[in-house]
Every structure is written in structure tokens, then in C-alpha cells.
N, CA, C and O atoms as a DFTB+ gen file, in Angstrom:
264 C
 N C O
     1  1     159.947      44.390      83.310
     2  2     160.367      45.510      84.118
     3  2     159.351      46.632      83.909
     4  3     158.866      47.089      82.874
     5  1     159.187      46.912      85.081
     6  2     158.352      48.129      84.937
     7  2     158.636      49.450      85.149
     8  3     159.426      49.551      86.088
     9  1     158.248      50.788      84.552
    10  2     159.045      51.713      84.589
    11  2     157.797      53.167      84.711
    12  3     156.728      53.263      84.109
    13  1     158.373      54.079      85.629
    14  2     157.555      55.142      85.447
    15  2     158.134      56.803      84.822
    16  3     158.897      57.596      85.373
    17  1     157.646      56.874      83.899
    18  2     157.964      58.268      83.271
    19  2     157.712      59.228      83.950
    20  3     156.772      58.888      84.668
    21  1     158.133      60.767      84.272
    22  2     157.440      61.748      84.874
    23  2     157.747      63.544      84.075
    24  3     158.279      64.498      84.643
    25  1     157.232      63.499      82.728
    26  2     157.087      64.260      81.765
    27  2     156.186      65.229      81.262
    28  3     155.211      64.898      80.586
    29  1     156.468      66.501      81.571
    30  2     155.199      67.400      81.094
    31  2     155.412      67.544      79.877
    32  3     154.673      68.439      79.464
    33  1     155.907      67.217      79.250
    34  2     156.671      67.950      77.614
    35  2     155.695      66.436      76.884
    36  3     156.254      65.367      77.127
    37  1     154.876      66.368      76.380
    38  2     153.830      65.207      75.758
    39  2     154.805      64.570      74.285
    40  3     154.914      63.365      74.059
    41  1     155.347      65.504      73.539
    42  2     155.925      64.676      72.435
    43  2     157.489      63.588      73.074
    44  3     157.993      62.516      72.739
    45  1     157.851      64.967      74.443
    46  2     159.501      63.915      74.976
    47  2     159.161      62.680      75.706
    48  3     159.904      61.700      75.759
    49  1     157.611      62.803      76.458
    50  2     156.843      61.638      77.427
    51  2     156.692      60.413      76.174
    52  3     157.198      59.295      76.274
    53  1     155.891      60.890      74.999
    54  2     155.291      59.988      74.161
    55  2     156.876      59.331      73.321
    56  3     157.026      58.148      73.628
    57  1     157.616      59.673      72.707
    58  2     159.178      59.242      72.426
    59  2     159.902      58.383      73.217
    60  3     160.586      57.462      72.769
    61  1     159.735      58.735      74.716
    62  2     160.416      57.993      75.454
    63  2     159.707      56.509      75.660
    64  3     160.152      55.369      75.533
    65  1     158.164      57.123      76.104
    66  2     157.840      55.262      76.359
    67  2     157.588      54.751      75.288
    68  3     157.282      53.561      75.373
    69  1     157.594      55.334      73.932
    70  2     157.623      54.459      72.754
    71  2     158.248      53.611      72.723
    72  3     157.901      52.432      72.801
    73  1     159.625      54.176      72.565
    74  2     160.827      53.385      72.473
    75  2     161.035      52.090      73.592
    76  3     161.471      50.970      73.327
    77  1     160.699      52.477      74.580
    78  2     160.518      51.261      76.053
    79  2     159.344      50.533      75.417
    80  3     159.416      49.646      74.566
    81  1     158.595      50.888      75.793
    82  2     157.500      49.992      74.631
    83  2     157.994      48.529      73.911
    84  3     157.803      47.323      74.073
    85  1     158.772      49.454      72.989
    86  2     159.064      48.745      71.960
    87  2     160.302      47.507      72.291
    88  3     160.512      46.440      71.715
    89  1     160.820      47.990      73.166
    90  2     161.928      47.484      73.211
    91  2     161.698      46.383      74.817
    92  3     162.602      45.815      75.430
    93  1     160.087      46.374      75.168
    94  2     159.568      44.852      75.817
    95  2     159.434      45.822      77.722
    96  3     159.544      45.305      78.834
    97  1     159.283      46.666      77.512
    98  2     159.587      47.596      78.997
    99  2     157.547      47.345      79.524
   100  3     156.885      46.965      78.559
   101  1     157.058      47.457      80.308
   102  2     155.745      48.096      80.771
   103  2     156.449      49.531      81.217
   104  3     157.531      49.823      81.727
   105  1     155.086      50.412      80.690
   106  2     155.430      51.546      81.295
   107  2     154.155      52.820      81.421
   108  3     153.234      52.802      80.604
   109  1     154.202      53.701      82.315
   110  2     152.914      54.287      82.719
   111  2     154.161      55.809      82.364
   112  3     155.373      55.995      82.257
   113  1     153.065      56.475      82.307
   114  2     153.845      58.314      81.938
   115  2     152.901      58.965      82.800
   116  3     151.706      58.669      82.795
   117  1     153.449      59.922      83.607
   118  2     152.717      61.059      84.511
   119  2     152.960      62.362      84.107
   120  3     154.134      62.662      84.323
   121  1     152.292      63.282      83.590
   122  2     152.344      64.661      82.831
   123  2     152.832      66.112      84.154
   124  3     153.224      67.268      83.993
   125  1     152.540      65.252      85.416
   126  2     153.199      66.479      86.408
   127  2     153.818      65.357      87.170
   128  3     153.876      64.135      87.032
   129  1     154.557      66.835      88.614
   130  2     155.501      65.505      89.251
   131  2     154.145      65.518      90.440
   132  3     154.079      64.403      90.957
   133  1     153.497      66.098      90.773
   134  2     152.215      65.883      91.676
   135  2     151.669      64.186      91.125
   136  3     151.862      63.143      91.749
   137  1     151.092      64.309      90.040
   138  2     150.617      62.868      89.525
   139  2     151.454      61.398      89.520
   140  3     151.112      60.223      89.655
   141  1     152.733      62.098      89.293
   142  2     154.261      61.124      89.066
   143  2     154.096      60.400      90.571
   144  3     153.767      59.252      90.869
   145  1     154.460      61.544      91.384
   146  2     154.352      60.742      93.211
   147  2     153.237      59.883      93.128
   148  3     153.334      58.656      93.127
   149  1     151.948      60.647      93.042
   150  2     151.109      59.489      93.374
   151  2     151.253      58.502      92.805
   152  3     151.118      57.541      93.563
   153  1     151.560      58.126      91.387
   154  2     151.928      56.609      90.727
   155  2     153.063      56.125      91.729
   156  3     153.057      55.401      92.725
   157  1     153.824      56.678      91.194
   158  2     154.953      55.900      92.212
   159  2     155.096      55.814      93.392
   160  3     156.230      55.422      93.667
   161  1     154.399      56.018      94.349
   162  2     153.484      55.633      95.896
   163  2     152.701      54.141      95.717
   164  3     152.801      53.231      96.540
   165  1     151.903      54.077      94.477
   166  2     150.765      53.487      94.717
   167  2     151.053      52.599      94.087
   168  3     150.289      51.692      94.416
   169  1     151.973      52.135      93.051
   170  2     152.423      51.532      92.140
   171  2     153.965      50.670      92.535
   172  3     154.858      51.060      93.287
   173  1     153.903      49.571      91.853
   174  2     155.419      49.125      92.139
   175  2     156.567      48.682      90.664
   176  3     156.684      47.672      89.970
   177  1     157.260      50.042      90.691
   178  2     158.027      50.050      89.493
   179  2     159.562      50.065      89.691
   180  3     159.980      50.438      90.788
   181  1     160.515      49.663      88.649
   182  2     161.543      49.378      88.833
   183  2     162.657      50.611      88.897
   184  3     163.663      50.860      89.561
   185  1     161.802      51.323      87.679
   186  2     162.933      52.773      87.503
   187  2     161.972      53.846      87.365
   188  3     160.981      53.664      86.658
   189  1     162.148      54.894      87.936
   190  2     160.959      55.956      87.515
   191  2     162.304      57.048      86.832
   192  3     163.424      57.219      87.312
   193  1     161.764      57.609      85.689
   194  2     162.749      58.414      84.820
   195  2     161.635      59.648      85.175
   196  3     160.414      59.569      85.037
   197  1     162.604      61.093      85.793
   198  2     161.826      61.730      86.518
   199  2     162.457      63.589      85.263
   200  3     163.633      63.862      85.026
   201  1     161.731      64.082      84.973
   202  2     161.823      65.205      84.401
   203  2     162.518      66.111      85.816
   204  3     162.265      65.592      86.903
   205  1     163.266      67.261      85.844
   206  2     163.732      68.338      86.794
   207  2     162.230      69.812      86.614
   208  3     161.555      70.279      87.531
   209  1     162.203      69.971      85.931
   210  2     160.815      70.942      86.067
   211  2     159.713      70.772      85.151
   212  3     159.522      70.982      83.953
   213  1     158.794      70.143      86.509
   214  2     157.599      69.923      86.296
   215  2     156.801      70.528      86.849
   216  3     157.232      70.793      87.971
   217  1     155.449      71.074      86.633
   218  2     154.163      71.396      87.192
   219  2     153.725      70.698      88.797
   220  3     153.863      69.497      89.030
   221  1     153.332      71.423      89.538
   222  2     152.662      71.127      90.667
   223  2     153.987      70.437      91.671
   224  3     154.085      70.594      92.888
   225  1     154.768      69.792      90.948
   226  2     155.989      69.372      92.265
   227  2     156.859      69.281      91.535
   228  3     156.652      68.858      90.397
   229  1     158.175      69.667      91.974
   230  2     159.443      69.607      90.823
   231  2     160.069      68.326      90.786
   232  3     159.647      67.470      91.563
   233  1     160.766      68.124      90.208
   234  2     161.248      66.450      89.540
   235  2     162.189      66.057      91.488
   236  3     162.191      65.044      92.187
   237  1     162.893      67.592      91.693
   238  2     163.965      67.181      92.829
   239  2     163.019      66.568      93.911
   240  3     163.416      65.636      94.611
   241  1     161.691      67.125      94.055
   242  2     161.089      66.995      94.948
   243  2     160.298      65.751      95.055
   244  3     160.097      65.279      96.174
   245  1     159.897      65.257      94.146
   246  2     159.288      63.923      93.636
   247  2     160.167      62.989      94.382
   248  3     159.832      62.293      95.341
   249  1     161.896      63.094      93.551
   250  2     162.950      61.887      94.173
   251  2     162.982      61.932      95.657
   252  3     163.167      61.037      96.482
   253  1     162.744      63.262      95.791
   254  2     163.143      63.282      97.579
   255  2     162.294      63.046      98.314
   256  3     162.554      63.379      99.470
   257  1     161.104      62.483      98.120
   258  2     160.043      62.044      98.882
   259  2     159.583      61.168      98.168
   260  3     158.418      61.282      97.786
   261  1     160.346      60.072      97.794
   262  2     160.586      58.865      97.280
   263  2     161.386      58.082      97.947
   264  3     161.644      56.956      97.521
């Protein structure tokens, strides 16, 4: 399963896909929701776990043009 993170906060991004990681997940992390869209446009993932305020596009806005 593949999964996309969308986290500006680097220690809550790096914690989260650790743990997926670990626990057999693929997974990519995007540090804004600007970068987040483009992965998840271009990319084909199962769950994208989306932060609410992020840099350059907000988390609501990411889902909604998803």
C-alpha cells in the first residue's frame, strides 16, 4: 500500500512515515500542500494523510481538488 503524507512540521512528517515504514507501508512525505497536490496528481497512492495548515495551499484545499 502506498501512502502520501502532506506535513510541514519535519519531526510530525518524519514520526509518522517512520512508523508506516516500519510497519511494511511505501510512503513519500510532501513538506507543503502545493508539493502534496503535485505528488498526488502524478502519483498513484492509496491514502494521502493530509495536514489542515500548510504552506502555499491549505490541507482543505489539497482534498478539494483531489
Amino acid at each position: 500500500m502506498r501512502l502520501l503524507i502532506v506535513e510541514d512540521d519535519a519531526t510530525i512528517a518524519d514520526f509518522i512515515s517512520t512508523g508506516l515504514v516500519e510497519a511494511g507501508f511505501a510512503v513519500d512525505v510532501a513538506a507543503d500542500g502545493a508539493r502534496g497536490l503535485d505528488l498526488a496528481v502524478s502519483g498513484s497512492y492509496d491514502v494521502a494523510i493530509v495536514d489542515i495548515m500548510l504552506p502555499y495551499k491549505d490541507g482543505w484545499d489539497v482534498v478539494a481538488e483531489l
